[in-house]
N, C-alpha and C positions, 0 to 999 in steps of 0.2 A: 504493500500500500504506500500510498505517497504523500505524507501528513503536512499542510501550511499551518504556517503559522505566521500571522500576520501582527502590527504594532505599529499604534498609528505614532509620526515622529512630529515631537517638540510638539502634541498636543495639550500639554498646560498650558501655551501663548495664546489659547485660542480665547477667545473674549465671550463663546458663547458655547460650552461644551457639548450642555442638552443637545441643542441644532448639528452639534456636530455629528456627533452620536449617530442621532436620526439619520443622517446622511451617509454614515459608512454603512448601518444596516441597509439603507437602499440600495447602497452600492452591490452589496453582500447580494442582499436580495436579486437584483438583477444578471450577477455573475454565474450566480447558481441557475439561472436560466437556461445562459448560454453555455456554459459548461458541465455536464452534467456529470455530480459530485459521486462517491459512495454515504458520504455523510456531509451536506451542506456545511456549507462556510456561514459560521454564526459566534456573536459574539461569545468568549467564555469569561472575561472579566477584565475590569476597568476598558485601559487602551486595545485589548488585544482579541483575538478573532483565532478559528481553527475551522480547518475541514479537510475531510480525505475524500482521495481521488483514487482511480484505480492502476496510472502510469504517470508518470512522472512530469510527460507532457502536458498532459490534461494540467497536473497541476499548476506547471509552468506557465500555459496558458492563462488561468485564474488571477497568478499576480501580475500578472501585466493588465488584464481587464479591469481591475479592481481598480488598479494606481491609474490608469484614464481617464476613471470617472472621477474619480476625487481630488485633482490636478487642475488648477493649482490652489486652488482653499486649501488642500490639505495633502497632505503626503505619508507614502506608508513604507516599513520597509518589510521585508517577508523571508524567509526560512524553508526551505522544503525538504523533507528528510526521507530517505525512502527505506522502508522496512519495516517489522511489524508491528502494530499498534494497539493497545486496550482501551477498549469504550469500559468508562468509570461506571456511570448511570444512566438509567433511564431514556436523558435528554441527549444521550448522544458527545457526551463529550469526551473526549482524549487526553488525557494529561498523564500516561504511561507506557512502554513499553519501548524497543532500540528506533523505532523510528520518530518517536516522538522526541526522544534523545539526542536524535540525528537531526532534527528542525529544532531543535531547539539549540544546539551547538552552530549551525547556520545561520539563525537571526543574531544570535551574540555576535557571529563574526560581522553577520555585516555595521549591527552597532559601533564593535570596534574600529573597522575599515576608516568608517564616516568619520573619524578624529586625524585622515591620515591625508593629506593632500593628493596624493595621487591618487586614493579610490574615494573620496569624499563623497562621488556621483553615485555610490553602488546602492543599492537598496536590494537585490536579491541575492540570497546563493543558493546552493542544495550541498548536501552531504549525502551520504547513506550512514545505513548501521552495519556495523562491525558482523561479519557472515553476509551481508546483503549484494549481489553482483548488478553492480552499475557501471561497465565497462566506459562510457561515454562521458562518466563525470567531469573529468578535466575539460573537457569541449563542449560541456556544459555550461561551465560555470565560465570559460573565456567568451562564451557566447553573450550568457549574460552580466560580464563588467560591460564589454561594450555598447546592449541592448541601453543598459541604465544610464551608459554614459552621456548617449543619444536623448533618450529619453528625461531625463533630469535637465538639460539645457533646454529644452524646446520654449518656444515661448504661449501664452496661454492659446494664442489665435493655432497655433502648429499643433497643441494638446485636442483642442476641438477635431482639427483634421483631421490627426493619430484614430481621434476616438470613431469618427464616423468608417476611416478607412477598415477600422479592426471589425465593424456590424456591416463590413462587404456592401458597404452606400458607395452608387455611384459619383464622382466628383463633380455630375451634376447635382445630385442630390443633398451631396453635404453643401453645394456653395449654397442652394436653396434654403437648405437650414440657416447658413451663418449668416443668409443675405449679403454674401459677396458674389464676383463674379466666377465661374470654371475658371477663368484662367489665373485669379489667383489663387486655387487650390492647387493647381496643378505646379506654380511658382511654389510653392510653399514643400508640396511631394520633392519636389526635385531640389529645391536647397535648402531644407534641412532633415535630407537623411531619411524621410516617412516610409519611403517603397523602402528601405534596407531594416526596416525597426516590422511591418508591416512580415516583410519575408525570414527573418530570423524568429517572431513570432508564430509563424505555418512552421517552420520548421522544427523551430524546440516542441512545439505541441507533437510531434511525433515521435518523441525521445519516451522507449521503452525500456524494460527490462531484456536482461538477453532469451530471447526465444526459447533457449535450452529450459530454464529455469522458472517454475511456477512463481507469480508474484507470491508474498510474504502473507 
């Protein structure tokens, strides 16, 4: 299994929390739509959020949907850990077992990173758990320094674009939305980076386990 864990950053500064709150559940809300979870992404307490996926892609996919919508009121950073996981109670929630271990060793680091100048922009990683085969890992996680890199500089009008590009809207459709023209979407795809953020996210959503080996 493929466990996030999500944390929303420097949300003390925020001047209105309740509202904020409200806004990451929709976000939540809306993710778990389009990607369809083994256990929904839902808050588990204070700042933070969990839910399992059944590949690592899928996961991966998730935190990049999530961080679209909530860009730039807010920002999040995420964890994905891949190997086996125990649901505590009832409600569904996760807070044991190596995979959960293994997201949670992933969001520490990216916490850490963010103090570091040269990876300040990261906000995801993945690890696995110790016995877990994720052959791809390293080219995972160089996929996404870069994806965040990209994504972390965008400006909010490039975030809109990102977001409509990632729900497959034609670039007539998203100018219709922002009430600009196509041809400044299409300005905007092309210089800052959207078609490579856009095709690194199809791609990491196909990042499996090795064939040989039953998921966890």
């Amino acid at each position: 299994m493929a466990l996030v864990i999500g944390d929303l950053v420097a949300s003390r500064r925020s001047r209105d929390r309740t509202a904020l709150h409200a806004t990451v559940t929709q976000a939540l809300d809306e993710v778990n739509e389009l990607v369809t979870p083994l256990r929904p992404l839902r808050v588990s307490a204070g700042d933070e959020y969990q839910g399992v996926y059944a590949t690592v892609g899928d996961a991966l996919a998730a935190t990049l949907l999530v961080r679209v919508r909530l860009l730039p009121e807010a920002d999040v950073r995420h964890g994905v850990g891949w190997g086996p996981v125990t649901v505590l109670d009832a409600e569904g929630r996760v807070e044991d077992g190596p995979g959960w271990w293994a997201a949670r060793a992933a969001i520490e680091h990216v916490q850490q990173a963010q103090a570091e100048p040269r990876s300040r922009r990261l906000r995801t990683a993945c690890r696995r758990a110790e016995g877990a085969s994720l052959p791809s890992l390293p080219a995972v996680n160089a996929a996404l320094v870069l994806r965040d890199e990209l994504v972390t500089g965008l400006s909010p009008r490039a975030v809109s674009v990102l977001r409509g590009l990632l729900e497959d809207r034609s670039q007539q459709e998203i100018a219709t939305a922002l009430s600009i023209s196509p041809s400044a979407v299409s300005q905007r795809v092309r210089s800052d980076g959207l078609a490579a953020v856009v095709t690194a996210h199809e791609l990491l959503a196909e990042v499996q386990h090795d064939d040989d080996e039953e998921a966890p």
